[in-house]
SEMI-456117 format. One record per residue: residue in three letters; x, z, y of N, C-alpha, C in turn. Coordinates in steps of 0.1 Angstrom, whole numbers, plus 5000, padded with zeros to 4 digits. Layout:
% residues N
ALAXZYXZYXZY
...
% end
This chain:
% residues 477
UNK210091257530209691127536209791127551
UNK210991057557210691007568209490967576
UNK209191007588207891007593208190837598
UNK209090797604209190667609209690537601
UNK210790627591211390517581210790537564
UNK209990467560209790507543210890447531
UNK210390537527211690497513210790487500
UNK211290397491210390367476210690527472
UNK209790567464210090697452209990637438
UNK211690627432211990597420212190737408
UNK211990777400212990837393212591007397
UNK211891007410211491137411211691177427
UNK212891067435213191087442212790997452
UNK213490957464212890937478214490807476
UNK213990697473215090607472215590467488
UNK216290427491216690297497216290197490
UNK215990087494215789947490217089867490
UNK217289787479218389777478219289647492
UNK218789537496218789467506218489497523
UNK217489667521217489677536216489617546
UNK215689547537214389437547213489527545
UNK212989497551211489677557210689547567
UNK209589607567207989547578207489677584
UNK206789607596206689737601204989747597
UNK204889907601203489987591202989967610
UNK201189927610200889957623199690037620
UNK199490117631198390227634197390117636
UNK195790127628195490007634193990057645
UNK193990187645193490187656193890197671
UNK195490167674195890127685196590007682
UNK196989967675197389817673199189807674
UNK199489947673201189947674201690047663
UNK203089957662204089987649204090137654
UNK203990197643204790347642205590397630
UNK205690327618207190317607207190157602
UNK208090207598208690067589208890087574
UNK208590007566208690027551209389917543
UNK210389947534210689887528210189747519
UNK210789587521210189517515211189557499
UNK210989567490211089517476211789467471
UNK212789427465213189287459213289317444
UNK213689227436213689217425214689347415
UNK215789387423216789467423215689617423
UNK214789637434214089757435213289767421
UNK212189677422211389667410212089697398
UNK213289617396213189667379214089787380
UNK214689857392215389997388213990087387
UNK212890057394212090117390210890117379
UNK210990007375210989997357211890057350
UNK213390027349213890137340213590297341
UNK213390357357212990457354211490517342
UNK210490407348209390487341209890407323
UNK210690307324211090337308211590417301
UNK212390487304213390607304212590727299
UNK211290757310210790817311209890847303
UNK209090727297208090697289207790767275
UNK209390777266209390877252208690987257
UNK208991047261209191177266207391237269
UNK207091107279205791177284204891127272
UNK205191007262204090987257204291117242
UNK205291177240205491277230204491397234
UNK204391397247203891547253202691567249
UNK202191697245200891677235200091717251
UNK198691667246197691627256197491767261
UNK197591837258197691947264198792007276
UNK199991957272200691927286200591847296
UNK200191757288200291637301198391727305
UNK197391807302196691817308197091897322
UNK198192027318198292107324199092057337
UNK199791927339200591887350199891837359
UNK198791757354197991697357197091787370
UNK196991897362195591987370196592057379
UNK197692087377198792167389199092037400
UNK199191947396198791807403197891797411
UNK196591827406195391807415194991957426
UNK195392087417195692157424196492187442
UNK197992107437198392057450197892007461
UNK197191847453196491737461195391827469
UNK194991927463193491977476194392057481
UNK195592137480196492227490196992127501
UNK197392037500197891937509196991837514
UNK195791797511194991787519194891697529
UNK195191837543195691747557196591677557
UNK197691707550198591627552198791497543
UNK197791477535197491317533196591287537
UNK195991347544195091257551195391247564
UNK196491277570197191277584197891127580
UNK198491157567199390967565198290887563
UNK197290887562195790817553195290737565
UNK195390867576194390817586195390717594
UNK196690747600197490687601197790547602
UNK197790497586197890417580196490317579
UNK195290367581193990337580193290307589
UNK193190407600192390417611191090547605
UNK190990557597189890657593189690777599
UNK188590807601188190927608188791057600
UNK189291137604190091277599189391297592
UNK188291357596187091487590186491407583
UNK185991317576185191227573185891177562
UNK187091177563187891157553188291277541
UNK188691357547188991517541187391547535
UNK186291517540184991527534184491477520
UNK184991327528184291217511185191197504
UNK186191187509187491127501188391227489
UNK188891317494189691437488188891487479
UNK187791537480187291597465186991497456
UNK186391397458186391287447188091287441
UNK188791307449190091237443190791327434
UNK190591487440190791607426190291607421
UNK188891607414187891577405187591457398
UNK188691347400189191237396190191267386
UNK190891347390192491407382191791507375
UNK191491587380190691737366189991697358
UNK188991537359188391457350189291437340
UNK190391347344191291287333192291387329
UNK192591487333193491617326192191657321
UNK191491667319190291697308190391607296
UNK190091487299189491347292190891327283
UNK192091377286192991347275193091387268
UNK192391537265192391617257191291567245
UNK190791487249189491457239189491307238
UNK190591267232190291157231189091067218
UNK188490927221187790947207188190827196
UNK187790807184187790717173186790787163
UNK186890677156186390667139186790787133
UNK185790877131186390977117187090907106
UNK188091007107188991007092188290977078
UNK188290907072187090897061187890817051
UNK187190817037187890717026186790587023
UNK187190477034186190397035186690297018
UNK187590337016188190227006187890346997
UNK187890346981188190436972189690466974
UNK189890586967191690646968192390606979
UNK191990546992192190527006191890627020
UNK192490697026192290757035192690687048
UNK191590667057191990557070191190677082
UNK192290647094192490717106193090687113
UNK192490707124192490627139193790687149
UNK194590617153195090717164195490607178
UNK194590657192194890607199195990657208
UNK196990527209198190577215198590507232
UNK199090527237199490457250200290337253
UNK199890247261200390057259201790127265
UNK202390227269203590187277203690267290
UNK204490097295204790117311203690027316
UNK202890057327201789957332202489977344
UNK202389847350202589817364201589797376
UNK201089847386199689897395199489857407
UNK198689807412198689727427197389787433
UNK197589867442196389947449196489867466
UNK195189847468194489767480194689867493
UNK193989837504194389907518193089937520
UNK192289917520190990007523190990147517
UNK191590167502191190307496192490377495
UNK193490337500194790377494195290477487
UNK194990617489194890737479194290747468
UNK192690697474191390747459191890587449
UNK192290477456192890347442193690437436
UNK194890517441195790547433195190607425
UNK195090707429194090837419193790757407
UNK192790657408191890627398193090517392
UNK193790487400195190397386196190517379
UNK196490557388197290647378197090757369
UNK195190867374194590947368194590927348
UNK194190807347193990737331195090727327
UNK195890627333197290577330198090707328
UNK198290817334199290937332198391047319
UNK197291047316196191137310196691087295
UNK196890967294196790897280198390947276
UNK199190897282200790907281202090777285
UNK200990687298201790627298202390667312
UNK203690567316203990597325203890437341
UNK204490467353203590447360204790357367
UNK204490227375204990167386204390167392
UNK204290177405202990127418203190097429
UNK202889967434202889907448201689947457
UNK201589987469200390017475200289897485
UNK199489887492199189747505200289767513
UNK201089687517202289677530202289737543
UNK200489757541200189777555199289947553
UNK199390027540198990157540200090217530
UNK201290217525202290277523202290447521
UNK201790517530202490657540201890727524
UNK200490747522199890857516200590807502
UNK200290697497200590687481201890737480
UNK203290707488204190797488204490977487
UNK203690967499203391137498202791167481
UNK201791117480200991137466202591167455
UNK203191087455204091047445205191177446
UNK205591247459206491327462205891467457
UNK204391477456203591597456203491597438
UNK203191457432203391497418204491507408
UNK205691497419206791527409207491657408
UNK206491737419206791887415205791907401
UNK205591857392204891837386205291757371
UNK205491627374205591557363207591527365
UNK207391467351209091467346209491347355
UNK210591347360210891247370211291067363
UNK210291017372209890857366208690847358
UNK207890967357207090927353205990837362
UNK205890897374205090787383205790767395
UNK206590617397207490547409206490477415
UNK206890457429205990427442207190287447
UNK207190167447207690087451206790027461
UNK207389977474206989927490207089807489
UNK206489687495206689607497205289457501
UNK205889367499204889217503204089167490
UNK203789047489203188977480204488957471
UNK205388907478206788897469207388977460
UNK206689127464207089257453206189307443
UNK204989237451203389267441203989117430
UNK204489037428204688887420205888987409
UNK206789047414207889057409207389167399
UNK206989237403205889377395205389317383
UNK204689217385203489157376204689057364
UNK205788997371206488907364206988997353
UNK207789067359208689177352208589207336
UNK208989227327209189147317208889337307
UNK209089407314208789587311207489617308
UNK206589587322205189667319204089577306
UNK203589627300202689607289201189587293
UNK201089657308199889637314199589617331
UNK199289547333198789507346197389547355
UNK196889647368196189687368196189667385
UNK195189597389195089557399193889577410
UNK193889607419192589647427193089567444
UNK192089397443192589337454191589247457
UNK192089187460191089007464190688937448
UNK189988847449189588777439190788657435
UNK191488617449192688537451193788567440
UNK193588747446195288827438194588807427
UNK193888807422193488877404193588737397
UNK193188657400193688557394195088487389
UNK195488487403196988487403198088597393
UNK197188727392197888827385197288777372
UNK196088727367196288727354196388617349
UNK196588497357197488407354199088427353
UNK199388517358200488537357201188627340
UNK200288757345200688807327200288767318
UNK199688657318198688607303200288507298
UNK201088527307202488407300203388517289
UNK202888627295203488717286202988817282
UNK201688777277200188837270200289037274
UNK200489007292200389117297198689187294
UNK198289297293196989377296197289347311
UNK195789297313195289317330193789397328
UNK194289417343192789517343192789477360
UNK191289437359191089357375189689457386
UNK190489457394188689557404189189447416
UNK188189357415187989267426187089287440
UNK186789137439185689147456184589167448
UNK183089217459182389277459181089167472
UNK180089147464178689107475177689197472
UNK176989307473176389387465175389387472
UNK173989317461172789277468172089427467
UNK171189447477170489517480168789537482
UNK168189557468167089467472165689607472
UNK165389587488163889667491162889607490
UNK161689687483160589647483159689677488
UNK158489637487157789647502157189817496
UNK156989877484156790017487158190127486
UNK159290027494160490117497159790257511
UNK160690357508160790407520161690357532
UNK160690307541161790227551162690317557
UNK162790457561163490507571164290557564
UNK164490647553165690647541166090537536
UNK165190427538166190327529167090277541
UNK166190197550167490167564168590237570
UNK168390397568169290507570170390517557
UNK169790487547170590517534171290367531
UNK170990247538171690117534172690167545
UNK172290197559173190167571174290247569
UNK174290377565175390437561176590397545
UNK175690327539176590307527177290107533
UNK176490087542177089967546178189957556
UNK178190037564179490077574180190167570
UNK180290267561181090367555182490287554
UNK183690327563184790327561184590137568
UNK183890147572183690007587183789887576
UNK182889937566182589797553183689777543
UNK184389827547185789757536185489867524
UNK184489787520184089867503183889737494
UNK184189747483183989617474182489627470
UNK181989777472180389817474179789797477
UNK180089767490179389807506178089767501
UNK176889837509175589807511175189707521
UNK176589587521175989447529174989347531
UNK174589357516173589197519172389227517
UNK171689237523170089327523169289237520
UNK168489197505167089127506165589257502
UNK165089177515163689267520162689197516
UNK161789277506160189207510159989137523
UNK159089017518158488957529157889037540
UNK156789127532155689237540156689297550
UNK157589357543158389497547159789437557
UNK159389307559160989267568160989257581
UNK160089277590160089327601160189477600
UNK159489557596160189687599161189727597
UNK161289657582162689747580163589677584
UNK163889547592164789497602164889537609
UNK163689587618163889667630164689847631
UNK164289877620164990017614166290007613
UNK166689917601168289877603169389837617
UNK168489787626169389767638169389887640
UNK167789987642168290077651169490217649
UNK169490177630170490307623171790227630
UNK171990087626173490037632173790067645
UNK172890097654173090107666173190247674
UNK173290317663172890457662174590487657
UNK175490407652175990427645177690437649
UNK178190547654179490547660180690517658
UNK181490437661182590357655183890457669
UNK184990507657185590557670187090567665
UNK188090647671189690647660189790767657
UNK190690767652190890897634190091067647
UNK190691077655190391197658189191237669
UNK188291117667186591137670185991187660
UNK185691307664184791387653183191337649
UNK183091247661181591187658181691077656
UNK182791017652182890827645182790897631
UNK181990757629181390747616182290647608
UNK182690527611183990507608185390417618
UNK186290407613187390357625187290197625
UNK188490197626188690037630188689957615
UNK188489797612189489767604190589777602
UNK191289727593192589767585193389697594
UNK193589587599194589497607193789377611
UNK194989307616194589187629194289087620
UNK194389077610194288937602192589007596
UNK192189117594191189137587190189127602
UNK190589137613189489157625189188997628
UNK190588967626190488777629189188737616
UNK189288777607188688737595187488787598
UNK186288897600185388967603184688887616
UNK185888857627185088817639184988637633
UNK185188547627185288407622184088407614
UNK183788497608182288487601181388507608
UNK181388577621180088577633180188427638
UNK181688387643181688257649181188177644
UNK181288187629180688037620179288037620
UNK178588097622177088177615176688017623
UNK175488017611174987857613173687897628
UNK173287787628172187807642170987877641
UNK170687877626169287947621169788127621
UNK170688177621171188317618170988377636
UNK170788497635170588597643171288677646
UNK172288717655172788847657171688937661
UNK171389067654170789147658170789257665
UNK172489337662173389417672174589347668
UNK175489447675176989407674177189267673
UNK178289197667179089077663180089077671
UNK180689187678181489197688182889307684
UNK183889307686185389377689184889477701
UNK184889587694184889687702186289757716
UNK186289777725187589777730188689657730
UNK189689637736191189607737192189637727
UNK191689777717192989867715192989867704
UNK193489837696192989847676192189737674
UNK191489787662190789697657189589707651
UNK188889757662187689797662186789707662
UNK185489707654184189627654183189687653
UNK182189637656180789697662179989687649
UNK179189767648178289797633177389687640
UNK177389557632176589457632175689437620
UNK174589367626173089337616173289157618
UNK173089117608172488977611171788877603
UNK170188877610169188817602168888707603
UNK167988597597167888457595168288367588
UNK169488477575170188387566169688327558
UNK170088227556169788127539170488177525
UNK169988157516170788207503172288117499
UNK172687977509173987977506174387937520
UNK174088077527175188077541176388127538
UNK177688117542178588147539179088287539
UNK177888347553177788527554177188577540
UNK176488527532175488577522176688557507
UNK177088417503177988417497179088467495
UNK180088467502181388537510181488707516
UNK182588737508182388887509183388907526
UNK182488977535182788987549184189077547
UNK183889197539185189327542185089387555
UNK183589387560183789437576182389497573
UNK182189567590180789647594179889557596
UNK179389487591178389347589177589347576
UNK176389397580174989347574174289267575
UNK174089207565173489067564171589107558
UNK170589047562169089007561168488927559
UNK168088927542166888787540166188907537
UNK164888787534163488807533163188757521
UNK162488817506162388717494160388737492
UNK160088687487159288647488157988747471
UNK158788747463158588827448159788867441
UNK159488927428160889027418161388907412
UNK160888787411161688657410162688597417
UNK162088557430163188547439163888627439
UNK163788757441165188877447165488867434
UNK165388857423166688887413167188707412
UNK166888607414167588517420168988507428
UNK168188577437168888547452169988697448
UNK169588787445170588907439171988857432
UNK171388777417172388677415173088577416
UNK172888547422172888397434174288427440
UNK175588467437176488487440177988497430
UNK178988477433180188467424180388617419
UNK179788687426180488857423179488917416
UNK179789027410179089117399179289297397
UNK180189307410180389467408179589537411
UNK178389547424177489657425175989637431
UNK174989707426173889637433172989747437
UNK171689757445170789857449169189807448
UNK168389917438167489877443166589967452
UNK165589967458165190017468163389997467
UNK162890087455161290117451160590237451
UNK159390237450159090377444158090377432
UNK158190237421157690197410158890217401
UNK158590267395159390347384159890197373
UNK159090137371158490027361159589897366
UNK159489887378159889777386161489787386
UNK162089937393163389987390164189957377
UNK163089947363163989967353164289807350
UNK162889717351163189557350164289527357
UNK164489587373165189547377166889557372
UNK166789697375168289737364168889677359
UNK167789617345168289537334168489377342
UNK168189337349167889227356169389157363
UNK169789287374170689247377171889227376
UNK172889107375173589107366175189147375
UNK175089327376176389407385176689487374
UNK177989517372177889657369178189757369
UNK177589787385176689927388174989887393
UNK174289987394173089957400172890117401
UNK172090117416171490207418169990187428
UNK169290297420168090297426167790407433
UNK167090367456167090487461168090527465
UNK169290467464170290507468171490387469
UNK173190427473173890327473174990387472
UNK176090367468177590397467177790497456
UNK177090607457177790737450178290717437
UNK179490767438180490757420180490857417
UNK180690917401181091017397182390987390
UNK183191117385184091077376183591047362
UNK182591117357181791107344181490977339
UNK181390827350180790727351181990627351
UNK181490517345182390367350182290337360
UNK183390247367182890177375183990057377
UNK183089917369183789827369182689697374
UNK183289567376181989477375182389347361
UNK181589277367181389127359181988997369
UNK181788917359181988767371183188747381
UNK182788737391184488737398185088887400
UNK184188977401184289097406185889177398
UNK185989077380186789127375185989187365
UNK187189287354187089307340188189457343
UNK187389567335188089697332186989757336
UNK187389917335186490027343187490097344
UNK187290157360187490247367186990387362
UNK187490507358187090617359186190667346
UNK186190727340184990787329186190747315
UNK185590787304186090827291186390597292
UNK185690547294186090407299187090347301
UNK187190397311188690377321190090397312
UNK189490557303190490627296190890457285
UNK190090407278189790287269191090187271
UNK190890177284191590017290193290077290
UNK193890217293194990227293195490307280
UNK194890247269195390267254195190167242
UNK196090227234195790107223195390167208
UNK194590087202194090167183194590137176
UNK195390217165196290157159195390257142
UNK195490177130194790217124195490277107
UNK195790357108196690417099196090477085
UNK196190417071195690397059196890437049
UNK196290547042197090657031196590617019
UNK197490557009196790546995196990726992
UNK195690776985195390936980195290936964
UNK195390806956195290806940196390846937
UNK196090916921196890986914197690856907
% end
């Protein structure tokens, strides 16, 4: 791979675009081009469908035992190389080096050793003679070719978790990454085909024009998408004309709710960090904070002081906590929701562009919201914490709900009793109590409501990228 020019990887290899249009990739914590990547066209996309068609017999014959063993020499690689995706990561991202190589990279091998495990064991129905002189048994097999659209905030760990299932089961793989984070998912693709049979997983570049052409395409069987609430729509409006599988990981408002016998100084230290991690752009993030009445001066005051505590710097600050946003359209978008903020809202720190140089923003707090301000409603995608005040476990699971989105939520007690009501209460699906963000591979992680439909990761995830087909033996003499 070209350090300045990228090329799609079709087939196994490091390919041209067939037309020659490329956009340029910018560093976005200085705000300037440093490669260019191929836009897409219709011609790229489906050579790279024929490949993973081609490809497909082959990998889905492979007994799960092989496909475990490529898989794990696969993830093997991925922690040998390391630096050097996270050198294209950070690049591409703005993300702090060390900070990245910390949180990021082991989750993403232990993502892949999960699912080179999990294919080995797949489950069903025992074999049994539910009928007299009938023998019925289960066998789950793979939809195919699925077609994959990974976002710009997570660019490596999306792929991981789209292609980890998707390759474990036996299908094979197309994937578009964001226009504007390209570098790693490539690399990713170059590192596993010392590995897998060539075509089994292609890396195609490009705009919304090549994420359309992907989804149109008339090859993949499944659709698997990690974007805006905008894209998912549009995507499954689109394959439902040709009763594509979609699988959707949308936006994210993820209420946060403390109570007045929270621990204030873990909890404001444990929101502030799960709320600026990777400078907000989490479908997660620990953004919208509702606080006990009692407990909302303090732990208002605590939260500014962790945000303000809280270092924002570019990839090679060993003490930023995280970098810039992703680009100028996402900083225009971050700084327009401080501008709008109605008269009753508060800036409490930040609401400001940090420097001239990139696209930096300041870990902001901001209290005095109403339950339908458009900060509270509206998923920001930035280092912005939002503060109400609820009043009882009525209100906060109200106002918890009280929104289009359903992927993740927090609660923040030390009533055991209260935790579990709540649990059941709110309607995300994830919740955590005492804490915020942490995933395992062992676990789903999918939501409800706008947030989208599928699971991410666990024997789950395995679910969504196969199909049951139910096979019945007459055994009478």
């Amino acid at each position: 791979m070209s350090g300045e020019r990228l090329r799609n990887f079709i087939g196994g290899e490091y390919v041209d675009a067939k037309d020659g249009r490329t956009l340029e990739v910018v560093d976005p914590s200085t705000g300037e081009t440093y490669a260019e990547a191929p836009v897409s066209g219709a011609e790229d996309v489906d050579a790279a469908f024929r490949a993973a068609s081609d490809a497909f017999p082959a990998w889905r014959d492979a007994t799960p035992g092989e496909r475990s063993l490529a898989m794990l020499r696969f993830a093997d690689a991925v922690e040998k190389r390391a630096e050097d995706l996270v050198r294209a990561e950070s690049r591409d991202t703005g993300k702090p080096v060390q900070m990245t190589l910390d949180e990021e990279v082991p989750p993403m091998v232990d993502n892949l050793r999960f699912f080179a495990g999990a294919s080995r064991v797949l489950e069903g129905k025992a074999s049994a003679e539910y009928m007299a002189d009938h023998t019925s048994s289960i066998r789950r097999e793979p939809i195919g070719v699925c077609a994959q659209v990974t976002p710009w905030n997570y660019p490596m760990m999306m792929a991981i978790w789209k292609i980890g299932p998707a390759l474990a089961t036996g299908n094979t793989v197309v994937l578009k990454p964001s226009e504007t984070t390209p570098a790693s998912t490539l690399m990713l693709a170059e590192i596993a085909a010392e590995f897998l049979p060539p075509g089994v997983f292609n890396v195609v570049c490009g705009d919304r024009g090549t994420g359309r052409s992907l989804v149109e395409h008339p090859t993949p069987q499944m659709v698997s998408i990690t974007g805006s609430v905008r894209a998912g729509m549009e995507v499954a409006a689109s394959a439902a004309k040709d009763l594509k599988r979609v699988h959707l990981e949308l936006g994210g408002k993820a209420p946060v709710v403390v109570f007045d016998d929270a621990d204030v100084e873990a909890a404001a230290t444990g929101i502030a960090e799960a709320g600026y991690f990777n400078a907000g752009q989490d479908c997660t993030a620990a953004t919208r904070v509702l606080v006990a009445d009692r407990l909302h001066g303090e732990f208002t005051e605590a939260l500014t002081e962790a945000a303000k505590g809280t270092v924002v710097g570019p990839p090679g600050d060993a003490d930023a906590f995280y970098g810039p946003v992703n680009n100028a359209n996402q900083l225009e978008r971050v700084q327009g929701f401080i501008e709008r903020a109605p008269s009753h809202a508060k800036v409490l720190t930040g609401g400001e562009r940090v420097g001239d140089r990139g696209y930096f923003f300041a870990p902001t707090v901001v209290g005095g919201l109403r339950q339908d301000d458009e900060m509270v409603q509206n998923e920001v995608f930035g280092p912005v914490i939002t503060v109400q005040s609820f009043s009882d476990e009525a209100q906060a699971v109200e106002w918890a709900n009280g929104v289009k989105y359903g992927l993740a939520a927090s609660v923040w007690t030390q009533n055991h009793g209260r935790a579990m009501r709540m649990s059941k209460a709110l309607d995300f699906g994830a919740v955590w109590v005492n804490t915020h963000i942490p995933l395992v591979s062992e676990m789903p992680h999918g939501g409800f409501k706008h947030s989208g439909y599928g699971k991410d990761m666990s024997m789950y995830g395995i679910e969504d990228y196969t199909r049951v087909k139910h096979v019945m033996h007459y055994i009478g003499g």
